[in-house]
C-alpha positions as CSV (number, residue, x, y, z in Angstrom):
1,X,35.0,77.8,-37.1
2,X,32.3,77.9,-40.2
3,X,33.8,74.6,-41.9
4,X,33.4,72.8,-38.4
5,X,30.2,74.3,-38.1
6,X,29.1,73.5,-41.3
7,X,30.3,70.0,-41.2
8,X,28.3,69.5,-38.3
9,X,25.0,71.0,-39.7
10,X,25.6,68.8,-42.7
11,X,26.0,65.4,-40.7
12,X,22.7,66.4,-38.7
13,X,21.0,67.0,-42.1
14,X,22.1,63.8,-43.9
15,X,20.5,61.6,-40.6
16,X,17.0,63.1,-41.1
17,X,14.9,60.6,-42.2
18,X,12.3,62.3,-44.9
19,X,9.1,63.1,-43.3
20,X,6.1,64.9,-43.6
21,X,8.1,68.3,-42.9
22,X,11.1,67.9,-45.1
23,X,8.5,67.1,-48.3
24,X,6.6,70.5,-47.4
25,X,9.7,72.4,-47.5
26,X,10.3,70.8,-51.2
27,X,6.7,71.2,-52.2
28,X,6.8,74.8,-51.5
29,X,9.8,75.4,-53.2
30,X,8.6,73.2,-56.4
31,X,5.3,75.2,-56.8
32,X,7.5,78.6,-57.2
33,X,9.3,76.4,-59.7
34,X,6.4,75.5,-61.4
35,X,5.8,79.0,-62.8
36,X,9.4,79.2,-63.7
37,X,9.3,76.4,-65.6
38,X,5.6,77.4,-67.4
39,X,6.9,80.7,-68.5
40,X,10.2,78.7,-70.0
41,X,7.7,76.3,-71.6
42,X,5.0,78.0,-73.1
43,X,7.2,79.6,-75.6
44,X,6.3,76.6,-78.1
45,X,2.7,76.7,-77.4
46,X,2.2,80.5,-77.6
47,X,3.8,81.0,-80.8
48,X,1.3,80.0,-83.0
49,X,-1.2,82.0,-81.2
50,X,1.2,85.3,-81.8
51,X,1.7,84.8,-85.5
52,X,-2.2,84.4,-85.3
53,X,-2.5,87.4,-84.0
54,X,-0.2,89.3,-86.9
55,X,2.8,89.7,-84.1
56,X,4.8,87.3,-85.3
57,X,5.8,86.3,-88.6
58,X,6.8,83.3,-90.2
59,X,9.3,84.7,-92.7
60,X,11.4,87.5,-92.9
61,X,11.6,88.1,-89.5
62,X,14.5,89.2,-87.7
63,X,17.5,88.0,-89.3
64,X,15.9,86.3,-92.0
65,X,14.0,84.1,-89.9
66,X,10.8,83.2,-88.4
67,X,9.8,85.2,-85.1
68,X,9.2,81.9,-83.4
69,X,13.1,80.7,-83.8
70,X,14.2,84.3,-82.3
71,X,11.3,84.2,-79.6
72,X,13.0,80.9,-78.4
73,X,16.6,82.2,-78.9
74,X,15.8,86.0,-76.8
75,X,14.0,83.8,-74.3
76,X,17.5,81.6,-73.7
77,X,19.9,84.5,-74.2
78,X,18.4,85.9,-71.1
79,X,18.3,82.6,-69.4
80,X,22.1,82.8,-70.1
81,X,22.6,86.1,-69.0
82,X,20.6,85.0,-65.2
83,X,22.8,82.0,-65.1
84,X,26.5,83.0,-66.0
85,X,26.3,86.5,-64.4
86,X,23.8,86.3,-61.5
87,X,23.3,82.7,-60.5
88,X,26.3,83.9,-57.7
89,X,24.3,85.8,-55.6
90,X,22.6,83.5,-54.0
91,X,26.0,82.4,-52.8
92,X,26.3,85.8,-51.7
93,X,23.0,86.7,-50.3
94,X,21.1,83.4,-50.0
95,X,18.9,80.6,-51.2
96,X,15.4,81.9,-49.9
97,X,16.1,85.2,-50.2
98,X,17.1,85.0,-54.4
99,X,14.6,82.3,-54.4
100,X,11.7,85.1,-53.7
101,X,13.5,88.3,-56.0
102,X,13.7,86.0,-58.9
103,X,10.3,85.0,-58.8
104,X,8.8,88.7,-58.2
105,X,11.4,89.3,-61.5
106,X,10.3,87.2,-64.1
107,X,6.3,87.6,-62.7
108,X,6.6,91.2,-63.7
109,X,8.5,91.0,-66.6
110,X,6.3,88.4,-68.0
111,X,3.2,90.7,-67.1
112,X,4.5,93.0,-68.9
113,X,5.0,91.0,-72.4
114,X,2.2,90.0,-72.0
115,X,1.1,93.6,-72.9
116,X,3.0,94.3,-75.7
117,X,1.5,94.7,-79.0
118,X,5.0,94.5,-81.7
119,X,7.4,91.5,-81.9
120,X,10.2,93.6,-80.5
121,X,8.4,94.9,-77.3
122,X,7.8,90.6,-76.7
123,X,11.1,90.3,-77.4
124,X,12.6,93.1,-74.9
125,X,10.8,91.8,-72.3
126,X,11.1,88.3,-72.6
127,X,14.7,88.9,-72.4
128,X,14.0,90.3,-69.1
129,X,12.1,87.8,-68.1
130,X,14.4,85.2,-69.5
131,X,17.3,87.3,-66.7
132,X,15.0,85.8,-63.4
133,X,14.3,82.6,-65.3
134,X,17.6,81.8,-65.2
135,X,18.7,82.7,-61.7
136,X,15.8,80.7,-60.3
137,X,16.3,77.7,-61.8
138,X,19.9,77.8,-60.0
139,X,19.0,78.6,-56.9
140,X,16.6,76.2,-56.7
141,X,18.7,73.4,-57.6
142,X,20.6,74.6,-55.2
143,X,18.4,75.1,-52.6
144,X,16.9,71.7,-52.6
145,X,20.8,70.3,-52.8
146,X,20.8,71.5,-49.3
147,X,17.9,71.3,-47.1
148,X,17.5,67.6,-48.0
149,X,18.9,64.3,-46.6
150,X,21.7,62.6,-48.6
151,X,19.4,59.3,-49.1
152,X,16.8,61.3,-50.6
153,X,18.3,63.7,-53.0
154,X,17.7,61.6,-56.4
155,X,13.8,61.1,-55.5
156,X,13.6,64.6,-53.8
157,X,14.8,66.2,-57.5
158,X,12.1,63.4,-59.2
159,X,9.2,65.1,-57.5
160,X,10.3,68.3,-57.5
161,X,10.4,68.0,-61.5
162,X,6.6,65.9,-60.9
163,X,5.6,69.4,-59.5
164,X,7.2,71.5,-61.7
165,X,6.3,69.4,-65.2
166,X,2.8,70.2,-64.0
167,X,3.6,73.2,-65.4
168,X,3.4,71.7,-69.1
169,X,0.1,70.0,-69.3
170,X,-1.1,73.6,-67.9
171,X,0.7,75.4,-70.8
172,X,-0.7,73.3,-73.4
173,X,-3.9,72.8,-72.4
174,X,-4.3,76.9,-71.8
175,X,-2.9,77.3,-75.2
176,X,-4.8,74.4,-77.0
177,X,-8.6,75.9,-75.2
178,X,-7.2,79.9,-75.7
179,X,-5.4,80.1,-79.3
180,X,-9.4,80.6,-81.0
181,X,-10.4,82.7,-78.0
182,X,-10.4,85.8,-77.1
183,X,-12.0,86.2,-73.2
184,X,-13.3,89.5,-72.8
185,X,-11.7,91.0,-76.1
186,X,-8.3,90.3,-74.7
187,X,-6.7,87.8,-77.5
188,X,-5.6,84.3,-75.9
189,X,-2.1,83.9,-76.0
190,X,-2.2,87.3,-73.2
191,X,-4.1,85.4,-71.2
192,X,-1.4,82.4,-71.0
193,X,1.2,84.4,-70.7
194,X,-0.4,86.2,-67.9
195,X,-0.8,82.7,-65.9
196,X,2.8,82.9,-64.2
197,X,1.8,86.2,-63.0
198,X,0.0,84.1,-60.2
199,X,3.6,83.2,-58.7
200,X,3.8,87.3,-57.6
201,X,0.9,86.5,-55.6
202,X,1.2,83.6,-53.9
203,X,5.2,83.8,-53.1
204,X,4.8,85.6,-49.8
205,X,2.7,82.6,-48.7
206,X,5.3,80.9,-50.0
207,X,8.2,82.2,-48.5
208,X,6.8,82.6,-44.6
209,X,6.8,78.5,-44.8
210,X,10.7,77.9,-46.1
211,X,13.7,78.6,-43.8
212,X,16.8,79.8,-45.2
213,X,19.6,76.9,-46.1
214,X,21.3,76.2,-43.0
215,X,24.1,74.6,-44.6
216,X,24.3,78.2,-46.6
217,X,24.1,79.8,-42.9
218,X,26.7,78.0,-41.2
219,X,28.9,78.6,-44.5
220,X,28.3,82.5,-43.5
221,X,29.5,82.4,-40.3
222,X,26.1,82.9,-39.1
223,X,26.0,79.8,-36.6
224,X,23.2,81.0,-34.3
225,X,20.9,81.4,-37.2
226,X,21.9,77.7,-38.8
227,X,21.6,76.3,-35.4
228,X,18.3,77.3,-35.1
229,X,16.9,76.4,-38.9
230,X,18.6,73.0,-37.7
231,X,17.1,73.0,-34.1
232,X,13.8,73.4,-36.0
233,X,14.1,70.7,-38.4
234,X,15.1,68.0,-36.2
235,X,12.2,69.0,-33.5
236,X,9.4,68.6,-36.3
237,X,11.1,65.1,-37.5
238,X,11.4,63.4,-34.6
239,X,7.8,64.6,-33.1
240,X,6.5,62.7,-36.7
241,X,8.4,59.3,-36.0
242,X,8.0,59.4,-33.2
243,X,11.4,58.1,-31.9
244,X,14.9,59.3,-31.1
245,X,17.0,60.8,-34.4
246,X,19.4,58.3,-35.3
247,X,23.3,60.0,-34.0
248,X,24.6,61.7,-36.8
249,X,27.6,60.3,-39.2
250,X,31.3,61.9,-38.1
251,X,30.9,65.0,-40.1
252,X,33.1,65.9,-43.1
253,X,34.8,69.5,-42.6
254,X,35.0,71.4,-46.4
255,X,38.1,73.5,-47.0
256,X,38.6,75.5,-49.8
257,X,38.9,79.7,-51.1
258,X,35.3,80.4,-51.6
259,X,36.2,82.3,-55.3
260,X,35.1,81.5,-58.5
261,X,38.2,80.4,-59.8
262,X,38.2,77.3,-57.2
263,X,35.7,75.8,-60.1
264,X,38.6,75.6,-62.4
265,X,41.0,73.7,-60.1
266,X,41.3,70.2,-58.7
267,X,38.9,68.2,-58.5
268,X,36.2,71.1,-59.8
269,X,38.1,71.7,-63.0
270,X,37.7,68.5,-65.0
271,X,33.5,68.1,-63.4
272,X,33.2,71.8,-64.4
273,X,34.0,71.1,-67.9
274,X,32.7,68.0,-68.6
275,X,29.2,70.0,-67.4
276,X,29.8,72.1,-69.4
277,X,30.1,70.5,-72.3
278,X,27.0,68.1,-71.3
279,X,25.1,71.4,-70.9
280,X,25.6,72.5,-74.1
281,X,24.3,69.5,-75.7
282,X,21.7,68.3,-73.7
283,X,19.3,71.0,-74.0
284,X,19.4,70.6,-78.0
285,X,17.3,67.5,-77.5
286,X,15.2,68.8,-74.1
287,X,14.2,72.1,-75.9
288,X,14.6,70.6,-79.6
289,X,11.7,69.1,-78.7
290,X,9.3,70.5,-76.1
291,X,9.4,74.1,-77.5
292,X,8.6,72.9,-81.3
293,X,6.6,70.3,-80.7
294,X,3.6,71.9,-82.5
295,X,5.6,73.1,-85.2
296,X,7.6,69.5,-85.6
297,X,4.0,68.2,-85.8
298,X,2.5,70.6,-88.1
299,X,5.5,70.3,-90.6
300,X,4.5,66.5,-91.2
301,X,1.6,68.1,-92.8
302,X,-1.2,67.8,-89.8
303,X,-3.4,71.0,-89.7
304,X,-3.2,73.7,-86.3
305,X,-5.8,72.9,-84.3
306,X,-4.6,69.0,-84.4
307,X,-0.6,70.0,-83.7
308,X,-1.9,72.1,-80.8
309,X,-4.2,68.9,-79.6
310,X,-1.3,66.1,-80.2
311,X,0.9,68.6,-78.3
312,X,-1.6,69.2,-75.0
313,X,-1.8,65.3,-75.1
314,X,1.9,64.7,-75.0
315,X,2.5,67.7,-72.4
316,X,0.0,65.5,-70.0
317,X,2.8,63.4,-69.6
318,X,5.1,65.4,-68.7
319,X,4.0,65.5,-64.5
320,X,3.8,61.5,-64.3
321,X,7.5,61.2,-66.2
322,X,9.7,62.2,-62.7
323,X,7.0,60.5,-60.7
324,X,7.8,57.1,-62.2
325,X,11.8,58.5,-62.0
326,X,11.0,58.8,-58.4
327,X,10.7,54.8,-57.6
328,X,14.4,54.3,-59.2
329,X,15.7,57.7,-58.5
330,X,17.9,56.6,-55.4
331,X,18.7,52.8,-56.8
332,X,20.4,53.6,-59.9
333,X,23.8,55.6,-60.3
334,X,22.8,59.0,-61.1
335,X,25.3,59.4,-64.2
336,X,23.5,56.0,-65.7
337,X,20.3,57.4,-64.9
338,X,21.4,60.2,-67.8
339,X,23.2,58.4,-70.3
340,X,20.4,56.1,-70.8
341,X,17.7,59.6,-70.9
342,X,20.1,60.9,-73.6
343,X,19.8,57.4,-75.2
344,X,16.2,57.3,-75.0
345,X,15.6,60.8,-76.4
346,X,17.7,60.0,-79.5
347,X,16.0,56.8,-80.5
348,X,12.5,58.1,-80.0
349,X,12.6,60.6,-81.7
350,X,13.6,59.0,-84.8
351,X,11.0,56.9,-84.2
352,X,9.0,59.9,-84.3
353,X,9.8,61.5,-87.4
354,X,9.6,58.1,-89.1
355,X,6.0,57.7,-87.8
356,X,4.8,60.3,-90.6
357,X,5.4,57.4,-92.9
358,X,2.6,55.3,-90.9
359,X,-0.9,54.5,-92.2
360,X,-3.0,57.7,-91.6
361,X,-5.3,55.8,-88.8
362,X,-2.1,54.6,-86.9
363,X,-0.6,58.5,-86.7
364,X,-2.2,59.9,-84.0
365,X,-1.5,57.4,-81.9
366,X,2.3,57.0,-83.2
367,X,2.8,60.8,-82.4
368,X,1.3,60.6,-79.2
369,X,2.7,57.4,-78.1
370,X,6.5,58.4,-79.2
371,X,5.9,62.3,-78.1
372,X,5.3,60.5,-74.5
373,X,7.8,58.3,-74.7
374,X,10.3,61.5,-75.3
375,X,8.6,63.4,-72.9
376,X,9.8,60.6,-70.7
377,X,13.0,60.4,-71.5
378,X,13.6,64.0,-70.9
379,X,11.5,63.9,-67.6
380,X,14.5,61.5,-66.5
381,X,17.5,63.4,-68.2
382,X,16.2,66.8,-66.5
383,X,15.5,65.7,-63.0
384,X,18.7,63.8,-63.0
385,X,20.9,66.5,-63.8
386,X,19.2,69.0,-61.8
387,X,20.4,66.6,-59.2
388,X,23.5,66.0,-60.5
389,X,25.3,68.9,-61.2
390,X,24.1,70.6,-57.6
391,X,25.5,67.5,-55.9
392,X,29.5,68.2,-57.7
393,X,30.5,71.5,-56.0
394,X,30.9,73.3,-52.3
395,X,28.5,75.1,-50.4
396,X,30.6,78.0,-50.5
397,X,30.5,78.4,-54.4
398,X,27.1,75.9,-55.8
399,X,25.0,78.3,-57.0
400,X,28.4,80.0,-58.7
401,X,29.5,76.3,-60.0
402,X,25.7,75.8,-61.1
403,X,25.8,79.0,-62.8
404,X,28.1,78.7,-64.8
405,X,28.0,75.2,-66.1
406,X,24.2,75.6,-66.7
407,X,25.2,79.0,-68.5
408,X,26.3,76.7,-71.6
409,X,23.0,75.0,-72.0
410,X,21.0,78.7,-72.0
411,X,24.2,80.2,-74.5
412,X,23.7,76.7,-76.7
413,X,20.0,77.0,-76.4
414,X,20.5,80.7,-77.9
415,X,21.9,79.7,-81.4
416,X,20.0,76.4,-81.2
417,X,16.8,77.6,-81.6
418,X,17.5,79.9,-84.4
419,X,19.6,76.6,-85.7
420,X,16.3,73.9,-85.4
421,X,14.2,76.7,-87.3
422,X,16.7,77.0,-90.2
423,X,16.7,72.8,-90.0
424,X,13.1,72.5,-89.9
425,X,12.5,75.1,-93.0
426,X,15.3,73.0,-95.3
427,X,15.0,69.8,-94.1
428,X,11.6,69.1,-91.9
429,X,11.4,66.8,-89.5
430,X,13.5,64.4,-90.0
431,X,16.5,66.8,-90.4
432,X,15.7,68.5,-86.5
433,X,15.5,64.7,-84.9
434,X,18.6,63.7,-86.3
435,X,20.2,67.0,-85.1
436,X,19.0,65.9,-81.6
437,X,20.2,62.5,-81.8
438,X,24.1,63.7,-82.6
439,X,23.3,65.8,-80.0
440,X,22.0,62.8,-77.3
441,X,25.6,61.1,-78.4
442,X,27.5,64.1,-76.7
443,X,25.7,63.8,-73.9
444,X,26.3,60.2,-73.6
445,X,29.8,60.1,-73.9
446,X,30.6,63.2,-71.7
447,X,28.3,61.9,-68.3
448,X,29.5,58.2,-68.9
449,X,33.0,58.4,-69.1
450,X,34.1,61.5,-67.4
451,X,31.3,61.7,-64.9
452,X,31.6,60.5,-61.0
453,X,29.3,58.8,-59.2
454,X,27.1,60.6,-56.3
455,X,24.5,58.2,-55.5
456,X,24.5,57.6,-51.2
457,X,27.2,60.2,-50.7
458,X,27.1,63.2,-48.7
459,X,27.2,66.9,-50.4
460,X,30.5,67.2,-49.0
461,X,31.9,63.5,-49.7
462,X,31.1,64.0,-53.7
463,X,32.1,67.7,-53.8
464,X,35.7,66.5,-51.7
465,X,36.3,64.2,-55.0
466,X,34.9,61.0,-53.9
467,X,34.0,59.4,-56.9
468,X,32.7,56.4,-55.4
469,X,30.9,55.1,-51.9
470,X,34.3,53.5,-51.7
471,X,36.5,54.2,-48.3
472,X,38.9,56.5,-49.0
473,X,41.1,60.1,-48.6
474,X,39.1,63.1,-49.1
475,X,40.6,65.4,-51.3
476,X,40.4,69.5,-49.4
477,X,38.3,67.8,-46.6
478,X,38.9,66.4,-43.4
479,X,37.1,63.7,-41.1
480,X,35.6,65.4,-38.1
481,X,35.7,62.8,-34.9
């Protein structure tokens, strides 16, 4: 009776138009994002500040090379560890409830660095730290898969990211007014490191004002519960428009085992390892860039304290990037929306390394203007395959499916790091963009030919093997009358 159930909850869902009440729901859930995504990016900005401080070094570190590289690679090896091994349980236990743990995790975890006084206590515990990163990230993907309407999910995921890449301008700035400071004897980078801390304190506001996924709920058997979630949602809508819901679309019944080997048969198989292998490229030129942006800067010969500037005024943009994403995010094939992100990130940042050879008055401006336009290009490749890749799989096994694919990009991210340090100390700048834009060729070719199209469709329509708004049989689903 759940995949009846579910079906039903679904088509109720997808008929919603977005008002003031479904936003709130994604607002709350973006600002516990937000610190997420500020602990993942202050890595590049904190570094400096920590080899400042005599922490870290910038040879001779751990394996032979500098402590920012392995920083970066602990920080995604835990990321990996959250994603491939944990990202489950929210299949098992929940959306909001894993949605709450993690944050409480990484708060604590990242409190605790921020204590430590040797590059090995920073590393244990932003390993730890790196574990509830990564199995937040998931479940809130997933989570905002399935509380929103299906005409909404491309901008929904745009201003999510909006609210979550506030996140950056907050890191850099923090970093570029704290790395010479030292508030009340405590050094600077402690202090930005200590900002995510905030997320302990305000989730249990945050979690009275988010219901549990009712699409989750029905999948559990727990009708009574989705029902009223549902019940709820519908009331608040149609009190703010005012006017009868419009009758819901004949619902689309999911069948299917539930295990995590269903991702590795038809029609999952061949979407869970072209994500894969997307994954694994695609953070190359995301991270490639945000988390060295100082450094790429400061190896073109530009001192610090400018690096650290250039950097906080690229970061700015990194809010206003999903917001412009947001006005195309529903009109343009979601797939496309990548390939030409991936595209983007590639030639810019050529562009950028070649700007070193510029007339000294014309640099800042070429950094800043190029670092934006990469900023961009990233804004669009992330919130588009946040969307993407929760909108390929079941309810019953997402956050698994999520997991796992998304695993790659934390494992890849792990050697990368330590690879763009050993690049940028042999063969600067120039040597880490063209890395990036090999990588941005990956991406292209694995989204554009092997991926589907999801734009329009229900959660259940795409994850069926619809590959197209085209009638047609559902594979493992059914047509409920």
């Amino acid at each position: 009776m759940s995949s009846e159930h579910a079906a039903d909850i679904t088509a109720r869902l997808d008929r919603l138009p977005q008002t003031r009440t479904i936003w709130r729901l994604v607002i709350l859930i973006s600002l516990g994002g937000l610190f997420e995504l500020y602990d993942l990016l202050m890595t590049g900005y904190i570094s400096p500040a920590l080899i400042k401080a005599g922490i870290f070094t910038t040879a001779g570190g751990w394996f032979g090379l500098p402590d920012q590289a392995f920083f970066a690679s602990v920080t995604f090896a835990g990321l990996f560890v959250g994603t491939i091994l944990f990202a489950q349980v929210a299949d098992n236990y929940g959306r909001r409830s894993i949605f709450v743990f993690a944050l409480l995790w990484y708060a604590v975890a990242t409190f605790i660095m921020a204590l430590q006084g040797t590059s090995l206590g920073v590393f244990i515990w932003r390993f730890i730290a790196g574990v509830g990163v990564g199995v937040e990230l998931v479940t809130i993907d997933t989570y905002i898969a399935e509380l929103v309407p299906k005409h909404s999910r491309g901008k929904t995921f745009a201003i999510n990211q909006a609210i979550q890449f506030t996140s950056a301008p907050i890191a850099a700035i923090l970093s570029w007014l704290l790395i010479d400071a030292a508030p009340f004897g405590i050094s600077g980078w402690r202090w930005v490191a200590l900002f995510p801390v905030l997320g302990a304190v305000i989730v249990w506001w945050i979690r009275l004002g988010v219901p549990e996924s009712p699409r989750w709920l029905a999948q559990q058997n727990r009708a009574a519960e989705a029902e009223a979630v549902i019940s709820a949602l519908e009331a608040k809508v149609a009190a703010e428009t005012h006017a009868p819901l419009p009758p819901p679309a004949p619902p689309v019944i999911e069948t299917g085992s539930a295990r995590f080997g269903e991702i590795f048969q038809p029609p999952y198989r061949a979407r869970t390892i072209m994500l894969s292998v997307f994954n694994f490229f695609q953070t190359i030129g995301f991270y490639g860039f945000g988390n060295w942006v100082p450094a790429l800067i400061a190896a073109m010969g530009i001192t610090l304290t400018k690096s650290s500037g250039y950097a906080a005024a690229i970061a700015i943009a990194y809010p206003f990037g999903p917001l412009i994403c947001s006005l195309f995010a529903d009109k343009i094939e979601r797939k496309w929306q990548i390939v030409m992100a991936a595209c983007g990130t590639a030639v810019f940042g050529l562009l950028f390394w070649r700007s070193a050879y510029a007339p000294a008055d014309m640099l800042p401006t070429l950094l800043i203007g190029l670092g934006v336009l990469i900023t961009f290009s990233n804004n669009l490749l992330s919130y588009a395959y946040h969307a993407y890749q929760a909108e390929l799989f079941p309810t019953r096994v997402r956050a698994t499916a999520v997991g796992f694919v998304y695993s790659f990009s934390r494992l890849s991210t792990v050697f990368t790091s330590l690879m763009i340090g050993w690049i940028l100390a042999n063969f600067g700048t120039g040597g880490v963009f063209s890395f990036i834009a090999l990588a941005m060729i990956v991406v292209m070719i694995s989204i554009g030919v092997f991926g589907p199209n999801t734009n329009g469709l229900a959660l259940e329509e795409i994850s069926a093997g619809r590959r197209d708004g085209a009638p047609g049989p559902l594979a493992g689903a059914t047509r409920g009358v």
